[in-house]
C-alpha positions in Angstrom: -73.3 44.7 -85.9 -70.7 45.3 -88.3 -67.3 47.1 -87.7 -65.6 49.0 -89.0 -62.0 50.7 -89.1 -61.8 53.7 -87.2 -58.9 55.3 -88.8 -58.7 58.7 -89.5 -56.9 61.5 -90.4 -57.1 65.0 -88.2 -56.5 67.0 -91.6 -55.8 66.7 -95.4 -53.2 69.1 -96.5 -53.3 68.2 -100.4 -55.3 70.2 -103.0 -58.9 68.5 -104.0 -61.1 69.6 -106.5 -64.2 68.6 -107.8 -65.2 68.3 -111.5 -69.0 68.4 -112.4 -71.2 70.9 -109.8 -74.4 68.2 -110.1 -76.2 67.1 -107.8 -73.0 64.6 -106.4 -70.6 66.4 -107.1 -72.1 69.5 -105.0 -73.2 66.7 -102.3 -69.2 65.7 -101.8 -67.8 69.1 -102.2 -70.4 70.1 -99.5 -69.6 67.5 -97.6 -66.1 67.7 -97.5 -66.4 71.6 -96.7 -67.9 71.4 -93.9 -66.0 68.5 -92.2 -62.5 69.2 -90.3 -60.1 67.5 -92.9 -60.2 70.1 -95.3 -59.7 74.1 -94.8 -61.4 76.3 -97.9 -58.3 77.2 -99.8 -57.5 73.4 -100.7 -61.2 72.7 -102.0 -61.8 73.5 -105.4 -64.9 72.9 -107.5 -65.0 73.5 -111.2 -68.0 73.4 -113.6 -68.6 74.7 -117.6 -72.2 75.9 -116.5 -72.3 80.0 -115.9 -75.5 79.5 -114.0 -74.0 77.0 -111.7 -70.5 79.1 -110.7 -72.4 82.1 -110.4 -74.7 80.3 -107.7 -71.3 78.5 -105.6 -69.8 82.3 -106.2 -72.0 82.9 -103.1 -71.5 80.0 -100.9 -68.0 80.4 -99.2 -67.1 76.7 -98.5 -64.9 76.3 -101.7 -62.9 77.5 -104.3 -64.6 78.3 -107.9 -63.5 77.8 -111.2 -65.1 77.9 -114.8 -61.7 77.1 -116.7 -60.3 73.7 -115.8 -56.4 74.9 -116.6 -56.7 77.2 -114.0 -57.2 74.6 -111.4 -56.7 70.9 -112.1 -52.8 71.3 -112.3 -52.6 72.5 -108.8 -55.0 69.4 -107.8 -53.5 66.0 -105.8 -57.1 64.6 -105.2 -59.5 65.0 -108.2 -62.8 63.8 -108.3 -64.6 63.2 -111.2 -68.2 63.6 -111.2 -69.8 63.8 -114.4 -72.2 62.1 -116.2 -70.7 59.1 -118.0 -71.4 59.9 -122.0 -69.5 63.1 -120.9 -66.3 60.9 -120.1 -64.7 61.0 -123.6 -65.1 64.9 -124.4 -63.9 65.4 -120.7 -60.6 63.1 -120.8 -60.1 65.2 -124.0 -59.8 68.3 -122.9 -58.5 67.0 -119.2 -55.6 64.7 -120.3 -53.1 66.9 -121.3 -53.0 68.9 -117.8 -52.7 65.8 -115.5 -49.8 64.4 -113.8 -48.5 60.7 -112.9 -49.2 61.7 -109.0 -52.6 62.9 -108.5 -55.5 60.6 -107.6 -58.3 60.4 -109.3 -61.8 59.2 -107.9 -64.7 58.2 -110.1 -68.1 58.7 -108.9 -69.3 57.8 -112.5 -71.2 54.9 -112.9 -70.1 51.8 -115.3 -66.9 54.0 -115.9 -64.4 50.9 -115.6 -61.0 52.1 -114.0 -59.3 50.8 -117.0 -61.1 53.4 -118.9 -60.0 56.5 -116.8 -56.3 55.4 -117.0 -56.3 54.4 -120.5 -58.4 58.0 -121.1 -56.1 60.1 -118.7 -52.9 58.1 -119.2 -52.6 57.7 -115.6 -52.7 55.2 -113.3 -54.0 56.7 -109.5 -57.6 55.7 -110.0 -60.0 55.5 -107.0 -63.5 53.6 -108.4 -66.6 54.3 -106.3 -70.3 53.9 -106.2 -72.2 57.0 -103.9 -76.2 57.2 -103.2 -78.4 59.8 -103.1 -78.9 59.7 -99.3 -74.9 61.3 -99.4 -77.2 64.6 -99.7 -77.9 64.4 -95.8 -74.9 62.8 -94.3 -76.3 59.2 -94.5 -74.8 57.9 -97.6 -72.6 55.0 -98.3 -69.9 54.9 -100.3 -68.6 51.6 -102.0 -64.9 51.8 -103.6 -61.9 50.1 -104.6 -58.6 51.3 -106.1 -55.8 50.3 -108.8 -53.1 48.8 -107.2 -51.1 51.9 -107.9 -52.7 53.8 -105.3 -51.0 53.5 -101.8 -52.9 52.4 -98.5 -52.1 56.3 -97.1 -53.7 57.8 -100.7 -56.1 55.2 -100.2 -56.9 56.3 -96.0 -56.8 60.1 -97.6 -59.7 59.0 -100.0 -62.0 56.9 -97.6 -61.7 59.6 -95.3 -63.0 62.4 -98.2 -65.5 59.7 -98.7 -66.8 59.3 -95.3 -67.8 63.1 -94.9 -71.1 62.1 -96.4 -71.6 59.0 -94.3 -70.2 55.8 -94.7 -67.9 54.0 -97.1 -67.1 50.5 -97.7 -63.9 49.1 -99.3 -64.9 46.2 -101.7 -62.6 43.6 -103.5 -63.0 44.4 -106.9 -65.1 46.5 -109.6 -67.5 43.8 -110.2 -68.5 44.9 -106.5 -68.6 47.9 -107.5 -71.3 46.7 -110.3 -73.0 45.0 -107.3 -73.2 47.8 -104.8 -75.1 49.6 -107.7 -77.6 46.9 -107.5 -77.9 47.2 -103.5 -77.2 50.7 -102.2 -76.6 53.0 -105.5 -79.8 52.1 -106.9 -81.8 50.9 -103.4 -82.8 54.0 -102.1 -85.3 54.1 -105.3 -86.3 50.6 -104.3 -87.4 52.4 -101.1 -89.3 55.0 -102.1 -91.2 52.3 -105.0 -92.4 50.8 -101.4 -92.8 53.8 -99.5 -94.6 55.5 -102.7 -96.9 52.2 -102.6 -98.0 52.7 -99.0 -98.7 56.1 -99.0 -100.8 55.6 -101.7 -102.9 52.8 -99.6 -103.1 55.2 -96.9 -104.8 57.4 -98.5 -106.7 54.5 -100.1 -108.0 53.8 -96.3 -109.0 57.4 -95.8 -105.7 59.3 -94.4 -104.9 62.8 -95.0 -101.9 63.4 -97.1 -99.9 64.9 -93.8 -101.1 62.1 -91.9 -100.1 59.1 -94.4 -96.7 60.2 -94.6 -96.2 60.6 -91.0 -97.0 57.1 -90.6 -94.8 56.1 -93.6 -91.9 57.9 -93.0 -92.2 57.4 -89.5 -92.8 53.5 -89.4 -89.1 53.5 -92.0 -87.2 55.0 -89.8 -88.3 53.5 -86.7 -87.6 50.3 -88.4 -84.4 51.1 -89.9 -83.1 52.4 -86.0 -84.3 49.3 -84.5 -82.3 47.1 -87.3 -79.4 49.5 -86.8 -80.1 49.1 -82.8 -79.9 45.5 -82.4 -78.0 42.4 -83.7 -81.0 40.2 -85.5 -81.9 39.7 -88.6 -84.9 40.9 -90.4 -86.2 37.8 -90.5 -86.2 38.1 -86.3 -87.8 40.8 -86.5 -90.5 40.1 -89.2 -91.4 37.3 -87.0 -91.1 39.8 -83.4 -94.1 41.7 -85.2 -96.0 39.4 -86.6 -98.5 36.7 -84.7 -100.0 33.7 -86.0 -103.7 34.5 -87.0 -102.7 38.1 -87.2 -102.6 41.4 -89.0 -99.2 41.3 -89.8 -99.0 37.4 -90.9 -101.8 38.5 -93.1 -99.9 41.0 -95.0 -96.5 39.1 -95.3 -98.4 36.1 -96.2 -100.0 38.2 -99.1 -96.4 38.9 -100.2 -94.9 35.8 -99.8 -97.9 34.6 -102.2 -97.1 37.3 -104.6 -93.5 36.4 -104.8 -92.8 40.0 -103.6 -88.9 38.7 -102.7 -88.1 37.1 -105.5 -89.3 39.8 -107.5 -87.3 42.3 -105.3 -84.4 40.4 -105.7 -84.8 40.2 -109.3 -85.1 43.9 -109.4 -81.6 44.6 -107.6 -80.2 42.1 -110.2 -81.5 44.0 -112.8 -79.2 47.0 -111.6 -76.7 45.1 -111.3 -76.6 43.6 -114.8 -77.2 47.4 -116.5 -74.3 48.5 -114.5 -72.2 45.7 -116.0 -73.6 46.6 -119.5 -72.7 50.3 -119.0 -68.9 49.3 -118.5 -68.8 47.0 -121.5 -70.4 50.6 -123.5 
């Protein structure tokens, strides 16, 4: 099994906020609440939608804001999580308030690092790549950083990071780019194969309840003994499967089908659009 560092901070005593109240934004603010490293008055979350801060009004994890001036210049740790055609307008209105010392984490995709200093006129620049299982605690979180941004700055960051599940320090942005192919976009790849058996389940006669017991169920149980155990999946794909058998039967189907090429192909695909976005 792979390990990891197990460095961590008790407590962050610097001022983060959050910018952009969607869906992963929320997930990271959340997260970060309701771990130890942060108390509520140094977590701030800003967002332009009236809807929106009258909603986090109610929840008392964080501090909110609806004007940007009034709380990005007390901010050391800023995260930036808005959609990426809102980057330009936001750098606009942003750059004049921001300082040569606070750190700035992108969880925008194909937003190059390059881009946010050149756009900010900064240099602290955290790039990362989140997925949507960071909504229950069991995400993971690739990221690298300009080489402005010191190895404490950088232990402050993976631990923010890690209060949705795990993170992983990569090289360069083109993993960054990569990890969009695998784990930013693979949780869709997933549900495509989850979707797909649920549907032959009810194909063979299953209720709905009963189809995604056995789907949901038979993912997870897989996933734990993968987690469990040091072997690959090819080990285990051959642990189920007996020659002659049910199992054979179905892989050999795929295999014909070219179901792993095709897979691979697709996480490529990812990849290559992330790279595109960048280049936009």
């Amino acid at each position: 099994m792979r390990q990891r560092s197990q460095t961590k901070l008790k407590n962050i005593k610097m001022k983060v906020l959050v910018i952009g109240a969607g869906n992963m934004g929320l997930t990271y603010a959340e997260g970060m609440a309701k771990s130890s490293l942060l108390n509520r008055r140094n977590l701030m979350i800003f967002d332009k939608s009236a809807e929106v801060i009258t909603d986090l009004s109610k929840v008392d994890h964080f501090d909110v804001f609806d004007k940007i001036d009034h709380c990005l210049p007390q901010a050391d740790i800023v995260f930036l999580a808005v959609k990426p055609y809102h980057t330009e307008e936001l750098f606009k209105e942003i750059s004049p308030m921001v300082n040569d010392e606070q750190i700035f984490v992108s969880l925008m995709a194909g937003v190059t690092i390059k881009t946010i200093q050149n756009g900010l006129g900064i240099k602290k620049v955290v790039r990362s790549m989140p997925n949507l299982p960071a909504q229950v605690g069991k995400g993971v979180t690739s990221y690298t950083a300009a080489k402005e941004v010191s190895r404490v700055e950088l232990l402050m960051v993976r631990n923010l990071l890690d209060t949705t599940g795990e993170s992983i320090k990569v090289k360069n942005e083109n993993f960054i780019d990569a990890s969009t192919g695998i784990s930013g976009s693979g949780p869709a790849y997933v549900f495509y194969f989850m979707g797909s058996m649920l549907e032959a389940a009810l194909k063979m006669g299953f209720s709905e309840n009963d189809s995604k017991v056995l789907v949901s169920q038979t993912f997870e149980g897989a996933v734990e003994l993968f987690n469990q155990h040091d072997l690959s999946p090819d080990t285990w794909m051959e642990r189920v499967a007996s020659k002659g058998g049910t199992t054979r039967a179905a892989l050999d189907s795929m295999d014909d089908n070219n179901v792993k090429e095709l897979i691979k192909e697709a996480a490529y695909a990812a990849f290559n659009r992330a790279v595109e976005l960048g280049e936009e």
